[in-house]
C-alpha positions as CSV (number, residue, x, y, z in Angstrom):
1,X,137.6,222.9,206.7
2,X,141.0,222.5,206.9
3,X,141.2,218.3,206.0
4,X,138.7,216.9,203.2
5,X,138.4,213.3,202.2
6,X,137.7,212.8,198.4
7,X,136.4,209.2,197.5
8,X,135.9,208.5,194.1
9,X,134.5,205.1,192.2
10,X,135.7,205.3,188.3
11,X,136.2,202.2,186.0
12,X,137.4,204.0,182.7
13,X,139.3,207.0,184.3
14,X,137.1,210.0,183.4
15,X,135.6,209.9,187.7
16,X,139.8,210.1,188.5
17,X,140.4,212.8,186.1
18,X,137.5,215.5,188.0
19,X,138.8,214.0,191.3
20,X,142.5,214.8,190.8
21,X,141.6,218.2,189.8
22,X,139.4,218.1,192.4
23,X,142.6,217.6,195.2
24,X,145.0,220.1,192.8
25,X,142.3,222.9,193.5
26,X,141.6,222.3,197.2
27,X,146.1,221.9,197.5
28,X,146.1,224.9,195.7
29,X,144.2,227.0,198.4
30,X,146.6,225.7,200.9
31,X,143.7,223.0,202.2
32,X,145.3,219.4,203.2
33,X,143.1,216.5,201.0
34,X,143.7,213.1,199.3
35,X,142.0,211.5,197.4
36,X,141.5,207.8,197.1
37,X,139.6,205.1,194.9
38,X,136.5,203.0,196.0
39,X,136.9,199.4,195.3
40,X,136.1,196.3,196.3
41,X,139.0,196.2,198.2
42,X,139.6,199.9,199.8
43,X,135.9,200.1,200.7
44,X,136.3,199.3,204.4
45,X,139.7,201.2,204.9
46,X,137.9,204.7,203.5
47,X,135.0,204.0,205.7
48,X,137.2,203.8,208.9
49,X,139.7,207.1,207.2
50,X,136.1,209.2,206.6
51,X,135.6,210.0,210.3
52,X,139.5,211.9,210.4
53,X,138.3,214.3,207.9
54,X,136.8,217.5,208.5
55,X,134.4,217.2,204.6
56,X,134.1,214.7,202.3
57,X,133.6,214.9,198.5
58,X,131.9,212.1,197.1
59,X,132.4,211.6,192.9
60,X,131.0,208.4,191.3
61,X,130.3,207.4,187.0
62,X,126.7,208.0,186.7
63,X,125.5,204.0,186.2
64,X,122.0,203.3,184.8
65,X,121.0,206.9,186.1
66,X,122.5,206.4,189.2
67,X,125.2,205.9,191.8
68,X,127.2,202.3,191.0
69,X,125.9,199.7,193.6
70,X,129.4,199.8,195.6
71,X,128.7,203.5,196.1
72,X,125.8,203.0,197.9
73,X,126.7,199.8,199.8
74,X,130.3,201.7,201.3
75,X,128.0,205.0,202.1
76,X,125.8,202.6,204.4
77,X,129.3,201.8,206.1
78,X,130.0,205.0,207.3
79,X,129.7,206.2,211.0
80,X,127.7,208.9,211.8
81,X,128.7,212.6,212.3
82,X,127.3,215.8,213.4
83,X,126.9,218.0,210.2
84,X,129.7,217.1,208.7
85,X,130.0,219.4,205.2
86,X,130.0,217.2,201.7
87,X,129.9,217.7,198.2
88,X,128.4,214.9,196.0
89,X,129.6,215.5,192.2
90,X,128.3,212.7,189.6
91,X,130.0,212.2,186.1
92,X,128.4,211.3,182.8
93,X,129.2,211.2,179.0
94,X,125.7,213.0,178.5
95,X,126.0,216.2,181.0
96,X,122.7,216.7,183.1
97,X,119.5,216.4,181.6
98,X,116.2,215.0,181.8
99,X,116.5,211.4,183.0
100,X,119.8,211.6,185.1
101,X,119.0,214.5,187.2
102,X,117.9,212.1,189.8
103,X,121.1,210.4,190.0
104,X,122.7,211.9,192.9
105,X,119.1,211.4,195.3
106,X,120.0,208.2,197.1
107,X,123.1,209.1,197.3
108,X,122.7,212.4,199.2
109,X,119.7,211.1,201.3
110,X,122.3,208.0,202.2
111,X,125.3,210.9,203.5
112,X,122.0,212.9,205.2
113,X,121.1,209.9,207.3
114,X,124.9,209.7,208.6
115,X,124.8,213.1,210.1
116,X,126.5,215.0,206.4
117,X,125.4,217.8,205.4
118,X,125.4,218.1,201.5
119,X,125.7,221.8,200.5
120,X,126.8,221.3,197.1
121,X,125.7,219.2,194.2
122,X,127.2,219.2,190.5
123,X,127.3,217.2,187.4
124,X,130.5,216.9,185.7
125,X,130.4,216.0,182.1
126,X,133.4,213.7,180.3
127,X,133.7,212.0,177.3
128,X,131.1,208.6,176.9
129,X,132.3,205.8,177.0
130,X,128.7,203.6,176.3
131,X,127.6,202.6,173.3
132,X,128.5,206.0,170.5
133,X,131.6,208.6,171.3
134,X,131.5,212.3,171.3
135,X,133.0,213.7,168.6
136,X,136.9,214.0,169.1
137,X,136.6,217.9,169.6
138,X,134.0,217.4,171.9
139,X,136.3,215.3,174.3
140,X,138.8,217.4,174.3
141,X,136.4,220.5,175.1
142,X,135.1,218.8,177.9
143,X,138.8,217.8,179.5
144,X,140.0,221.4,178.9
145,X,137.2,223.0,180.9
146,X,137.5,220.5,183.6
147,X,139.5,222.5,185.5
148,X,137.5,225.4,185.3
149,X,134.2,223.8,186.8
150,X,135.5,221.9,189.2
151,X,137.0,225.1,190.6
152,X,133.6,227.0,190.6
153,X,132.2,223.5,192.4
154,X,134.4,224.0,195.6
155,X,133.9,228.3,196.0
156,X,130.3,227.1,196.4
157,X,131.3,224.0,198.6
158,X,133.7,226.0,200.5
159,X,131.1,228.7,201.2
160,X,128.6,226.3,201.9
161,X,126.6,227.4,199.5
162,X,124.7,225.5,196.5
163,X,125.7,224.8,192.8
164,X,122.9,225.6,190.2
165,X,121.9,222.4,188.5
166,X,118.5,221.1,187.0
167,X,115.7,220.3,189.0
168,X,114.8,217.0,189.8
169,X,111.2,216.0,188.2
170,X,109.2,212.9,189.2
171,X,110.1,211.1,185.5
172,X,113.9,210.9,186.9
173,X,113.0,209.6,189.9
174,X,111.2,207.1,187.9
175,X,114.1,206.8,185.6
176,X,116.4,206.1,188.5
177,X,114.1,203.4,190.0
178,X,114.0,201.3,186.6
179,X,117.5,201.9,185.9
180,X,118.1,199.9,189.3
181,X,117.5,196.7,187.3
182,X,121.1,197.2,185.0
183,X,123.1,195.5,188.2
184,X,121.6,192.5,186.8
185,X,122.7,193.6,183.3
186,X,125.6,193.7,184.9
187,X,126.3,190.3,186.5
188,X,125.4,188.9,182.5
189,X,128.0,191.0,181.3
190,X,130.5,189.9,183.2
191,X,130.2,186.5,183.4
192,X,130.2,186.6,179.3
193,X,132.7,188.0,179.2
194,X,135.5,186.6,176.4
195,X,139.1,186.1,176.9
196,X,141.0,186.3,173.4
197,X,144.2,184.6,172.4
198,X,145.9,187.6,172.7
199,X,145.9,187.8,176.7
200,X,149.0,187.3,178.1
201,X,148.4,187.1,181.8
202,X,149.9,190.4,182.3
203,X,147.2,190.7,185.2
204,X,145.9,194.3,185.0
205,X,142.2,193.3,184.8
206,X,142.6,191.5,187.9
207,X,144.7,194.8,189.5
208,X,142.6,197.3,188.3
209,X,138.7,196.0,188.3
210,X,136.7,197.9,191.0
211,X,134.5,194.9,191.7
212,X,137.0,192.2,192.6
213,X,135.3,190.5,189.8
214,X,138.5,189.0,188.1
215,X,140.7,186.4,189.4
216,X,143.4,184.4,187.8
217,X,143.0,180.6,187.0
218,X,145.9,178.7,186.6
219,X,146.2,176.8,183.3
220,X,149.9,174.8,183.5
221,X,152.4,177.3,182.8
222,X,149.6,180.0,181.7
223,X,147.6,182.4,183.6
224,X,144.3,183.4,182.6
225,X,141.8,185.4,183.8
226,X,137.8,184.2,184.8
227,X,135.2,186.4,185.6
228,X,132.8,186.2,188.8
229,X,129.1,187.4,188.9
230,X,130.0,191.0,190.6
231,X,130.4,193.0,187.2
232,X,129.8,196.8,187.5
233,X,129.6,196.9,183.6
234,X,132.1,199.6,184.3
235,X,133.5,198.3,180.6
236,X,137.1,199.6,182.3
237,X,138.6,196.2,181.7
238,X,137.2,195.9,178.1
239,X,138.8,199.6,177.4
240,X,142.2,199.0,179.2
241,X,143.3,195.9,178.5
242,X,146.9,196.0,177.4
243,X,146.5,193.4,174.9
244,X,143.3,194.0,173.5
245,X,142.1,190.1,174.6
246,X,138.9,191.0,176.7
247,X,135.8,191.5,174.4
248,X,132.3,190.8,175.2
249,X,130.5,188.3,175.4
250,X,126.2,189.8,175.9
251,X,125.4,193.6,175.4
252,X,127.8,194.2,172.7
253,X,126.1,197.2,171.9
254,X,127.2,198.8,175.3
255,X,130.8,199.2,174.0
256,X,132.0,201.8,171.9
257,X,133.5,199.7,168.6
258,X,136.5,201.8,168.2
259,X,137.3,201.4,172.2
260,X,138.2,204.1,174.8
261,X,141.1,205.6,176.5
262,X,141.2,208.9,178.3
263,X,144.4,209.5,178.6
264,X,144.8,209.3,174.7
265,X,142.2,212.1,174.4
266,X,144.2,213.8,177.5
267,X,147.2,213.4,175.7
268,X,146.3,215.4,172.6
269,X,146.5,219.0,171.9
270,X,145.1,221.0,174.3
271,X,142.0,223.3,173.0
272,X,141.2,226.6,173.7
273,X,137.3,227.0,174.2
274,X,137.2,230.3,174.3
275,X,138.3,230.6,170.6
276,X,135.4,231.6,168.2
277,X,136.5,228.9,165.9
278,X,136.6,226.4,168.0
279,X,133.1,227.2,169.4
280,X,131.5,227.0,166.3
281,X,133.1,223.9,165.4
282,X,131.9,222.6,168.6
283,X,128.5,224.0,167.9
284,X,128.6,222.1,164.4
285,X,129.4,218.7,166.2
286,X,126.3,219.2,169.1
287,X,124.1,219.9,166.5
288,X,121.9,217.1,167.7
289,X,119.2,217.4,170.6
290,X,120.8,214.4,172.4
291,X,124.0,216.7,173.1
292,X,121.7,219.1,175.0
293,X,123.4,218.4,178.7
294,X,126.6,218.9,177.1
295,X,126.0,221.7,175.1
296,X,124.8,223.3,178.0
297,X,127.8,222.5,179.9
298,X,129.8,223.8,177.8
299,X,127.9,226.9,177.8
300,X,127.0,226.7,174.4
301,X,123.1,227.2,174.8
302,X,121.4,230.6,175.6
């Protein structure tokens, strides 16, 4: 492969973190790539790029145990190939286990009925940003070895051979099904959503929401921002508001209290996980069975 298209959907940042190390490995072996974000508006311009590349590797925030709607609707805009080589690598706060190991099906089965041939498969682990954080040396563990995995992701894609990851069991598939029904979740989210006093129509919620979802509505001399029914419940403008003015209004609970950046957890020390004491600190913190995915990620399980 000597061109490969990377198309990535994030709303928080963590899905453009593993992508851009994603293009700095493939540059790094003297491979040409970009890499470019799906959104409501871009969708039709990488659909018409995809067919001048020679792979494509798909990354998307795992969304109710699947791919986010808009991932799905711009793979049924592709044209077909012939065997065209892809990689499909989802991204979750939780690492793979039982209940998200279906998460990449439809979309692999939607790239196989355009002619692509997925060889490789992963599951990239970052920190969550729903509902409770990782601890803070947890985040920082997962962003250091980053690099690392992605690197092992692409010898396998480049070989055109397959990345180990858990099987898929019929509960998932289940799982996957059900958790179909959060678009709607989704659409209430957004449209509850609360402007605070503090916004000053600086306009990066309408710049940087995936969905097209946020528009500006003039009030005299003020602009202020209203919110349509195509949420993602991507929470990115809740996170990265400037001002700290968008709160919301339903599913509180989704939104981690003490809010979310990644590039203040990128911008702290960097750790070393192969020190001993920092793998039994990190031990300490995954003490609970609901870090299981990540503790296997990080390859702290036998």
């Amino acid at each position: 492969m000597n061109r490969i298209l990377i198309v990535y959907y994030t709303g928080t940042g963590s899905t453009g973190i593993v992508a851009e190390h994603t293009l700095n490995n493939l540059m790094e072996r003297g491979i040409e790539a970009e890499a470019f974000r799906l959104t409501h508006s871009s969708k039709d311009k990488l659909s018409e790029l995809a067919h001048n590349y020679d792979g494509l590797i798909l990354l998307y925030a795992v969304h109710a145990f699947n791919a986010p709607e808009p991932v799905y609707e711009w793979l049924d805009r592709l044209e077909s190939v012939s065997a065209k080589p892809a990689m499909v690598i989802s991204v979750s706060g939780g690492g793979e286990m039982i209940s998200n190991t279906a998460c990449r099906v439809t979309a692999i089965k939607k790239l196989a009925s355009k002619g692509y041939k997925v060889t490789t498969e992963a599951m990239a682990a970052m920190p969550n940003n729903w509902m409770s954080p990782n601890p803070d040396i947890v985040s920082r563990a997962l962003l250091a070895i980053a690099p690392q995995k992605v690197a092992s992701w692409i010898d396998a894609f480049l070989a055109g051979q397959p990345n180990e990851v858990l099987p898929v069991k019929t509960i998932d598939r289940v799982i996957t099904k059900v958790g179909t029904l959060e678009k709607h979740g989704g659409h209430l989210f957004g449209k509850n959503i609360v402007v605070g006093s503090t916004c000053n129509g600086c306009g990066w919620c309408v710049k940087n929401c995936p969905a097209g979802n946020i528009a500006f509505q003039e009030l005299s001399e003020e602009q202020m921002p209203i919110f349509g029914k195509l949420c993602h419940f991507c929470l990115g403008c809740v996170y990265g508001c400037p001002q700290k003015a968008i709160t919301p209004g339903k599913l509180k609970f989704a939104v981690i209290k003490s809010g979310y950046s990644i590039k203040d957890i990128k911008n702290k020390e960097a750790l070393d996980i192969n020190d001993p004491a920092t793998l039994n600190q990190l031990n300490e913190a995954l003490g609970s069975s609901g870090w299981l995915g990540v503790k296997r990620y990080l390859g702290l399980t036998n």
